[in-house]
C-alpha positions in Angstrom: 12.6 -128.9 -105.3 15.1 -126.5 -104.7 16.6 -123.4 -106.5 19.3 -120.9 -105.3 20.0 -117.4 -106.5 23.0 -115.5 -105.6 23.5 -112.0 -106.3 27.1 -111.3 -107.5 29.2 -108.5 -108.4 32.1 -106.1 -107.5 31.7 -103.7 -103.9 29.2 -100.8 -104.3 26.5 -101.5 -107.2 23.9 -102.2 -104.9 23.8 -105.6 -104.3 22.4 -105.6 -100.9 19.9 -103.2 -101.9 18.3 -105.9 -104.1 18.6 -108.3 -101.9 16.7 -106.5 -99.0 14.1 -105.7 -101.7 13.5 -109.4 -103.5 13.6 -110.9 -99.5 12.9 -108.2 -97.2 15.1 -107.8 -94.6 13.2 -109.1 -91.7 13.1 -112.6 -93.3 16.7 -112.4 -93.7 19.7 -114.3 -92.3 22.4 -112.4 -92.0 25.9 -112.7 -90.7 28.3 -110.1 -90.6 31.7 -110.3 -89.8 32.2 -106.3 -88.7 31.7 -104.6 -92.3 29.3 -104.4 -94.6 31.2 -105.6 -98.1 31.6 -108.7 -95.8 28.3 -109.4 -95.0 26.6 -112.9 -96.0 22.9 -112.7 -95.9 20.1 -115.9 -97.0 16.9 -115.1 -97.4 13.8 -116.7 -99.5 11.7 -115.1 -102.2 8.4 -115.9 -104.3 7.1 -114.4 -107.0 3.7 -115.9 -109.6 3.8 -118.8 -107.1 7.5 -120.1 -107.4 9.7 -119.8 -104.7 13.6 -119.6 -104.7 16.7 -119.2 -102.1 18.6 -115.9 -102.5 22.4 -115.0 -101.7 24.0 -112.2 -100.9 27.4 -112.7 -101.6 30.3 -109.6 -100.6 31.7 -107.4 -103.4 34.1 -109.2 -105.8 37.4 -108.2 -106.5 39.2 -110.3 -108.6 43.3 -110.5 -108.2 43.4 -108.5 -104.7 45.9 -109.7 -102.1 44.0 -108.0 -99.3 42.7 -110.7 -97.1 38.9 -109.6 -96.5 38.7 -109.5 -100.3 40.3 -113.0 -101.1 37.9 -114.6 -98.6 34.9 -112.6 -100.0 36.4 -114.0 -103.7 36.6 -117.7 -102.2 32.9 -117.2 -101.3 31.5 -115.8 -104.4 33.3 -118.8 -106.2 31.0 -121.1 -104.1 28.1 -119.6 -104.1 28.6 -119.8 -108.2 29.2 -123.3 -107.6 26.5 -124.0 -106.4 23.8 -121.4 -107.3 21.1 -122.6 -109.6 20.8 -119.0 -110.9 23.2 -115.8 -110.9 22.1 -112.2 -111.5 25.6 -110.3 -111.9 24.8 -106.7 -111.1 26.6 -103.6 -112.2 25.9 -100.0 -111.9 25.0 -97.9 -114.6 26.9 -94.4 -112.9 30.0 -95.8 -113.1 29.8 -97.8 -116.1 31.6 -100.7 -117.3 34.9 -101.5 -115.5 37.8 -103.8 -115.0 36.6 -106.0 -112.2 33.0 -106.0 -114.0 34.8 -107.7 -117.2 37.0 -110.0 -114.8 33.1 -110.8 -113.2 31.7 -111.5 -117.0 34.3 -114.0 -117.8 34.1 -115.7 -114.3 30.2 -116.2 -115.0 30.5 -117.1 -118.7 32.8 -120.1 -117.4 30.7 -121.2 -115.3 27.9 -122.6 -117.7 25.4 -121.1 -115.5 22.3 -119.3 -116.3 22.8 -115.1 -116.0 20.7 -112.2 -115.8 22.5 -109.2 -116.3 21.0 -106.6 -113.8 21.8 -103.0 -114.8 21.6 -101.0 -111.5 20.3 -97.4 -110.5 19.0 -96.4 -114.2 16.4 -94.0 -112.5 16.1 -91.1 -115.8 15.8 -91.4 -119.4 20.0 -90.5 -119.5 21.1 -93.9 -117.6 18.4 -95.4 -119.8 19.9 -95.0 -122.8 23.9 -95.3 -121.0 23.1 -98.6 -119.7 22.5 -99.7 -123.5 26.9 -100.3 -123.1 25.9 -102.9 -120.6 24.4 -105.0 -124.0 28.3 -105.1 -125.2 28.7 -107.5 -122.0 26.9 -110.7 -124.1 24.0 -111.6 -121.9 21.5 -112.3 -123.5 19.1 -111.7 -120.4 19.8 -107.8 -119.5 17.2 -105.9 -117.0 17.4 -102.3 -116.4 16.5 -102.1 -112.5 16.7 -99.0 -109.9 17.2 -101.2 -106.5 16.4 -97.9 -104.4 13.1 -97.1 -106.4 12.0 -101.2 -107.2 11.7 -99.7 -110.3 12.6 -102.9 -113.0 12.7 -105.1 -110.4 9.3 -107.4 -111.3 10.6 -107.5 -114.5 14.0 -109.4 -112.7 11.9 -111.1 -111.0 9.9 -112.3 -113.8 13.1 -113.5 -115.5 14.3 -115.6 -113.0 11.2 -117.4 -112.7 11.0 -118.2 -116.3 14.1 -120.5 -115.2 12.4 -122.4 -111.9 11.3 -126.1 -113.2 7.3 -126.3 -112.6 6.9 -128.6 -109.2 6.0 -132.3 -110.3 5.1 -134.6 -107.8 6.8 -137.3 -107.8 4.8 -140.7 -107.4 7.7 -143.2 -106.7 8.8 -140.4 -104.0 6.4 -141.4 -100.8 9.3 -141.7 -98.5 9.1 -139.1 -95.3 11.6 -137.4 -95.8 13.3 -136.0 -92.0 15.8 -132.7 -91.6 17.6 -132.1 -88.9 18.4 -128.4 -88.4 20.1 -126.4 -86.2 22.9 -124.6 -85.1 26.8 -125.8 -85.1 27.6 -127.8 -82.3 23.9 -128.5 -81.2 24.4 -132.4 -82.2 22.7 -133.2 -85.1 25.6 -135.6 -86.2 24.9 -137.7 -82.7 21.4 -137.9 -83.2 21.6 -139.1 -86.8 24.4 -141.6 -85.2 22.2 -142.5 -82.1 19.5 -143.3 -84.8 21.4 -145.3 -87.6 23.2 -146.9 -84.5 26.6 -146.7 -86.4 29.6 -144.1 -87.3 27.9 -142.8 -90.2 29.4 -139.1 -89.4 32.6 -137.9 -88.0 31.2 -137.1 -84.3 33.5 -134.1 -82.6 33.1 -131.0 -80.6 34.2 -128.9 -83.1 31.7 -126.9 -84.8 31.2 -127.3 -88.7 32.1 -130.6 -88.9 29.7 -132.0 -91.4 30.4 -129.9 -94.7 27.1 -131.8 -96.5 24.0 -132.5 -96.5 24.5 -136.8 -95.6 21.0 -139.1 -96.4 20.4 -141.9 -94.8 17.8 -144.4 -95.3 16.2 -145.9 -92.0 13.1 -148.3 -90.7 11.9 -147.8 -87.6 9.0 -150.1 -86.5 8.7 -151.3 -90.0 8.5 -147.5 -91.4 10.8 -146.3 -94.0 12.2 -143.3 -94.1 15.2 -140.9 -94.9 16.9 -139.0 -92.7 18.9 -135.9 -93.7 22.2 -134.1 -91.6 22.9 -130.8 -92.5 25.8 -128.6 -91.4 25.1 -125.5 -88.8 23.3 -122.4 -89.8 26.1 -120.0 -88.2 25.5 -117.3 -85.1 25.9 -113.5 -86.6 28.5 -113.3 -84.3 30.8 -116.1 -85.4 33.6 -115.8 -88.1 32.8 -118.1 -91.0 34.7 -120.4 -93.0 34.6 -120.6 -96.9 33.3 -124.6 -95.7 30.3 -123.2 -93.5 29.1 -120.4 -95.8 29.1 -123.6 -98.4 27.7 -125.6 -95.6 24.5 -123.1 -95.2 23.6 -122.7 -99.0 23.6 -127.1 -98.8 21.4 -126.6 -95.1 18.9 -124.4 -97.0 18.4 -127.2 -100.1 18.2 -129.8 -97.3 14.9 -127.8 -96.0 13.9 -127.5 -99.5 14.1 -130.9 -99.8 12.4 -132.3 -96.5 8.7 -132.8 -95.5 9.5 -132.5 -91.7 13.0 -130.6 -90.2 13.5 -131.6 -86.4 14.9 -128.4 -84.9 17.5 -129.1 -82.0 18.3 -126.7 -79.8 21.0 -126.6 -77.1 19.5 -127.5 -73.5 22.7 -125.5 -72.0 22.1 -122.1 -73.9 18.6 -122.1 -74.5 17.2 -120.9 -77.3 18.9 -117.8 -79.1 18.1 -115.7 -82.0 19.5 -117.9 -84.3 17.6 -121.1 -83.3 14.1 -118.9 -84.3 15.7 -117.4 -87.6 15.9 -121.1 -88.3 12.4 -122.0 -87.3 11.1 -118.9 -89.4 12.5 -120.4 -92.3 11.2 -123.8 -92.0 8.0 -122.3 -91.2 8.7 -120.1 -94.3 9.0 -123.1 -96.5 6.1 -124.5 -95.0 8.2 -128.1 -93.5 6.0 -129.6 -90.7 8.6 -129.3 -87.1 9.5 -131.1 -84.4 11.8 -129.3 -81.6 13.8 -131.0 -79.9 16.1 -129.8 -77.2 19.7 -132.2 -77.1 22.1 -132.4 -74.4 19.6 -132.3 -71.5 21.5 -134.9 -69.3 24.1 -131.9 -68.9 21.3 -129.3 -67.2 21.0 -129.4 -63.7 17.5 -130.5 -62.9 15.1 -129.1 -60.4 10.9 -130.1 -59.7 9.9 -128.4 -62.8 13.0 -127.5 -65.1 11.8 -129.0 -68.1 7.8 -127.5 -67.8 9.6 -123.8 -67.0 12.4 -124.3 -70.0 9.5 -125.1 -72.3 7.3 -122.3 -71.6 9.9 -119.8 -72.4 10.8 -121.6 -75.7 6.8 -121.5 -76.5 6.8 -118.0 -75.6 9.7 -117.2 -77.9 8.3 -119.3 -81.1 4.4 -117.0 -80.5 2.4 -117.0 -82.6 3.0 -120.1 -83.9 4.1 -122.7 -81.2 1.7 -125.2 -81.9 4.6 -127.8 -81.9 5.5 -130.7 -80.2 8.7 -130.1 -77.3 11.3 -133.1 -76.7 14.0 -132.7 -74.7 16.4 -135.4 -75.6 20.1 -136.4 -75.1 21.6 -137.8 -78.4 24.5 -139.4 -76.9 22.9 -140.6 -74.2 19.9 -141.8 -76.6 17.4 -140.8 -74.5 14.4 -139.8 -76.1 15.6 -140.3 -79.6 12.9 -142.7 -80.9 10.5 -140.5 -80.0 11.5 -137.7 -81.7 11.0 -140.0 -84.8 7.9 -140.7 -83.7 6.2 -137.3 -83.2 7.9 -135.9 -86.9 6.7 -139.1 -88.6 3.2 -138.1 -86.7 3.5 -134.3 -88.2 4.3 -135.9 -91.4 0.9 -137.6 -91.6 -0.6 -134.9 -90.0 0.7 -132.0 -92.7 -0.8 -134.7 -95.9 -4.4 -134.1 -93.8 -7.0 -133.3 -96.3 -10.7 -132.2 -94.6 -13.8 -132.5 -96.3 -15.4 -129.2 -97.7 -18.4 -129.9 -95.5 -16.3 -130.4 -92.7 -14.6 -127.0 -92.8 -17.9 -125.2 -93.5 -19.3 -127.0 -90.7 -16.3 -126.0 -88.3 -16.7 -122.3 -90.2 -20.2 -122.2 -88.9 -19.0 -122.9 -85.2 -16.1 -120.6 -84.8 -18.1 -117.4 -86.6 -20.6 -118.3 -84.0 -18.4 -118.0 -81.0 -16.7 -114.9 -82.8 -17.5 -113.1 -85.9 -15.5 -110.8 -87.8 -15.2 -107.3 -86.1 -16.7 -104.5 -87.9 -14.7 -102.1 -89.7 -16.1 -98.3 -90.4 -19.4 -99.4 -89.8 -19.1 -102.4 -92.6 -20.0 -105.8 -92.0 -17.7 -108.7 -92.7 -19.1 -111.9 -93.9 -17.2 -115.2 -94.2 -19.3 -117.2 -97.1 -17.3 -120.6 -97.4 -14.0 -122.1 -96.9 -11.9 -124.9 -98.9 -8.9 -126.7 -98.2 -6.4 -125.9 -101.4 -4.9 -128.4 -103.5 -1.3 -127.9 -102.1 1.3 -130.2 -100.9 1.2 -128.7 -97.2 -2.1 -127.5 -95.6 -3.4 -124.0 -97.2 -7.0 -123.0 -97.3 -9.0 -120.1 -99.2 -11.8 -118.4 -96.9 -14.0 -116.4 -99.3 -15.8 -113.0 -97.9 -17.3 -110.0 -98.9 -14.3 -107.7 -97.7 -11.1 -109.8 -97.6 -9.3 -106.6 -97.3 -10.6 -105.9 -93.9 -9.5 -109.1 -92.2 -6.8 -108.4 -90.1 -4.2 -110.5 -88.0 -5.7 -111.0 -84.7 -9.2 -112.6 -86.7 -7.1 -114.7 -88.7 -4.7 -115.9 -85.6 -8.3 -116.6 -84.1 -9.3 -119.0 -87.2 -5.7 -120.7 -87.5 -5.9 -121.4 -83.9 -9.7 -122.8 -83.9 -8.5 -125.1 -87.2 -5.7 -126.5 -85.0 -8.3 -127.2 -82.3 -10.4 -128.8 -84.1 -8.2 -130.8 -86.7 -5.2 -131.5 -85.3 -2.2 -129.8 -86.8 0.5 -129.5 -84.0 4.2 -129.0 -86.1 2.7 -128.2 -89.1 2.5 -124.5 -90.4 -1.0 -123.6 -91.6 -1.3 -121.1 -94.6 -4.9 -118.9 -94.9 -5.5 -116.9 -98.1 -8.9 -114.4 -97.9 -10.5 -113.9 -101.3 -13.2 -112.1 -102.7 -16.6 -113.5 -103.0 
């Protein structure tokens, strides 16, 4: 299930503001084309368990000849397109304007849902001037500060009134396999080296694929559906109108897969981008497979491959409990196994363990090493139970779940790998009160 949210509006009401504050800017992907109003950033939010895809989109100026601002219109016109949700945000200070009317009329056309976000009302005056904003016909109309947060869970709250519930789907048992990655990696040769035919235009030039292209394949009597997506762009790279749509499809393709097979390029190694990607899959909870394509072009000493996967384990810490392929799609070397291992972590991430079981492993790993002591106060780990989720999640209940800190719960992750087998699978531990 997947459901978008872009953030729209004219330059300078505060739109990346509420972005940073709904995603956090350290789980965001950003690219930036030297200026702020022309930065594109992606990024996920949750809020009372539902969790959505959020756009940034640059400020919208409606009619401008100015080239920056007719590629940042072309933008916001897609990411309307294909937005689930818009909040259109306009500041309070400067009240209403031209380009916020030009803005109303664009979203009223578009048949979408709207929530009207009324920035930086911070004092009782702006409170009762951003009453004008009513005169804009939304019904939905929130009063936030972006700076303070203040009015922000009441957004929030809003826009998850409008996220469908998740219902599993019965008739829906195909594994359903991503494969993500940069431009250029070749993702379109592995999906041709699988299928065994031209189902994708196959060039050097990155961006190619401009959707999201299923195809349904059996492998060793196995049925399954594979899933191309187009390249999640370097920060440093100019982007097309036909990538920035190409990311917003590459993040519903995610949405929509139980395992993403992340390719990396054997000739640059991994880069910043490849692990923004990874963190979102991770994110989303999508079991992973890395693979690493065009290996037949590295030059190959005694142990290139052990050394090259080291450093990509060392740059995926803490969690590189995933399986390493290095693979050359054109060549087709390898490329059955990569279906292998992800139709593996697929099995692996539907794993459901016994309560006894995990108590019995609890019992064990407390043994070899408890909970530190904090202030003089003793930590005690009761019980554990897996959660009814669709990826693996478990609830340890303790006296002082407050007190747990990261390196105790790496420990227990690690330990419930160990024992239970959950290489490319993304493990999520809640501590609760008991």
């Amino acid at each position: 299930m997947s459901f978008t949210v872009a953030i729209v509006g004219r330059p300078n009401v505060g739109k990346s503001t509420l972005f940073n504050r709904l995603v956090g800017a350290r789980d965001a992907i950003v690219d930036d084309e030297s200026g702020v109003t022309r930065d594109r950033q992606y990024g996920i939010s949750d809020w009372n368990g539902k969790h959505f895809n959020v756009i940034d989109t640059g400020g919208f100026v409606q009619h401008s000849d100015e080239l920056f601002e007719k590629a940042i219109r072309s933008q916001v016109h897609i990411a309307i397109e294909e937005a689930s949700l818009l909040i259109f945000m306009v500041d309070v200070a400067t009240g209403i304007t031209d380009l916020d009317d030009q803005m109303a009329n664009l979203l009223r056309r578009s048949h979408k849902p709207v929530v009207l976000a009324v920035n930086k009302v911070d004092n009782n005056r702006r409170l009762l001037e951003a009453n004008e904003f009513y005169s804009l016909g939304f019904k939905e109309t929130i009063f936030v500060s972006s700076i303070s947060g203040g009015g922000t869970g009441e957004l929030l709250d809003a826009v998850a009134l409008h996220i469908p519930d998740i219902v599993e789907d019965p008739n829906n048992d195909l594994p359903k396999i991503t494969i993500v990655g940069q431009p250029n990696v070749g993702k379109s040769s592995l999906l041709n080296a699988l299928v065994g035919e031209e189902r994708n235009i196959v060039t050097n030039i990155a961006g190619t694929t401009r959707d999201s292209i299923h195809t349904h394949y059996r492998l060793y009597n196995l049925d399954f559906l594979l899933v191309d997506t187009a390249g999640i762009r370097k920060k440093s790279v100019n982007m097309e109108n036909l990538e920035f749509y190409s990311v917003i499809r590459a993040f519903k393709a995610i949405d929509e897969a139980d395992i993403c097979m992340l390719m990396i390029d054997a000739t640059t190694g991994i880069e910043g981008q490849d692990l923004a990607i990874f963190g979102l899959v991770k994110r989303k909870n999508k079991g992973v497979v890395v693979l690493v394509n065009k290996w037949d072009l590295v030059e190959k000493e005694t142990n290139t491959a052990r050394d090259m996967e080291e450093r990509i384990r060392q740059k995926l810490a803490p969690f590189n409990d995933v399986t390493i392929i290095f693979v050359s799609a054109l060549e087709k070397t390898r490329v059955f196994k990569a279906i292998e291992e992800a139709l593996k972590v697929f099995e692996r991430r539907k794993t459901k363990i016994a309560t006894s079981r995990l108590n019995e492993w609890l019992e064990e790993a407390v043994a070899v090493h408890s909970p530190p002591s904090i202030k003089g106060k003793f930590i005690k780990i009761k019980y554990v139970t897996q959660l009814p989720t669709y990826y693996p999640s478990f609830a340890f209940f303790c006296n002082l779940p407050q007190y747990i800190k990261g390196p105790y719960k790496n420990y227990l992750e690690n330990r419930l790998r160990e024992k239970f087998d959950f290489t490319g699978v993304p493990l999520t531990l809640y501590f609760r009160k008991k």
